[in-house]
N, C-alpha and C positions, 0 to 999 in steps of 0.2 A: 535513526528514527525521526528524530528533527526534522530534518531536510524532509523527508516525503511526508512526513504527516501534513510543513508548512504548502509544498508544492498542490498537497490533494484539495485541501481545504479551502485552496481559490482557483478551483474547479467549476467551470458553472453545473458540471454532473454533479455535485458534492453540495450543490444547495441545499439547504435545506436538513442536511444529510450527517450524522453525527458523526466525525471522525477522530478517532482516537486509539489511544495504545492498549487502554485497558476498557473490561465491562462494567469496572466500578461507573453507575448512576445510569447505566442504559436501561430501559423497559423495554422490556418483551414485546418484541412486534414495530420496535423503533426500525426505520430503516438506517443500516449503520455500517463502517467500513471501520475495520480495530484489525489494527496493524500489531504482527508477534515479531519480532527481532529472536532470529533462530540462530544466529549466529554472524561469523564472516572473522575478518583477518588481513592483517597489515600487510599490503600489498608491495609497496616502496616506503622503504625506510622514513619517516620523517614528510613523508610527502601523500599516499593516497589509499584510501581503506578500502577495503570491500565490505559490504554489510548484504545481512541475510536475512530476509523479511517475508513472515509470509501474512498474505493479505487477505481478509477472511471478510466478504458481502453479505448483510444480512439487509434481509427486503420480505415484505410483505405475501408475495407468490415467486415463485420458481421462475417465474420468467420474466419477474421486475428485479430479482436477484441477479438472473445472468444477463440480464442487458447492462445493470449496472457492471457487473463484473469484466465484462469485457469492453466496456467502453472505456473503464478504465485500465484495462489493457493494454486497448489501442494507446490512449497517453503517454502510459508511463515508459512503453517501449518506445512510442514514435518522437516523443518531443520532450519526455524529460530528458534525456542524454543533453550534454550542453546545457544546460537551465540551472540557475541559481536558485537556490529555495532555502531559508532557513539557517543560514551562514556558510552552506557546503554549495560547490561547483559540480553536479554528477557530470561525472568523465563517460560514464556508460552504464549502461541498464540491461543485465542478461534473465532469459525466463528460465527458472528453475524448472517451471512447470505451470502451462497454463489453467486459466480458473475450471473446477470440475465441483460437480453439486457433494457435499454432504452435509447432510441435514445437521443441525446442531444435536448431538447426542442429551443435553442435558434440560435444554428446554423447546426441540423439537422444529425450532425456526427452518426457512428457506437459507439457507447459503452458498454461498461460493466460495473454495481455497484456491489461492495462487499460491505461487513464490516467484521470488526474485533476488537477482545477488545485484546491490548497488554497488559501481565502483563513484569514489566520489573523492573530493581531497575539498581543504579549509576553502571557502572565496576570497579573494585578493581582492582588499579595499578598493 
């Protein structure tokens, strides 16, 4: 979660833009990018993980939602691969499933859910 929280957050999309793991201290109607670690699993012994995350866009209207949402797409699939963020090397970045609208059930927001599975290993001083 490290590693992409560090990577998203010096984003020039994520300006401005509240990024984090959890909804503790966001307000309603924040534009905001709050990453759920759903799982993943030791890929090479001692050497490289897979993490499982899914990434959830909230914005203002429906379609400031999904342009962030997929912009940050474009990113994570195209140029985080190879990129150091956060003390991790990501090895490779696969789409679980790309971003699709559902509304927040509890407070009615615009959003967007993805996933993705990070494969990633320690970065070498």
């Amino acid at each position: 979660m490290r590693v992409l929280h560090a990577y998203l957050t010096a984003l020039p999309e994520t300006s401005g833009i509240l990024v984090s793991a959890s909804l503790i201290d966001r307000v309603r109607g924040q534009p905001s990018v709050i990453l759920d670690g759903t799982g993943g699993y030791r890929v090479v012994r001692h050497r490289a993980d897979r993490a499982d995350i899914t990434i959830n866009t909230y914005h203002r209207s429906m379609h400031e939602a999904a342009d962030l949402a997929y912009a940050l797409r474009e990113r994570v699939l195209e140029d985080l691969p190879g990129a150091v963020a956060g003390g991790g090397l990501v090895l490779d970045v696969n789409e679980v499933h790309s971003p699709f609208f559902l509304a927040d059930m509890t407070s009615g927001e615009y959003r967007y859910v993805a996933a993705i599975a990070l494969y990633l290993t320690e970065a070498s001083a």
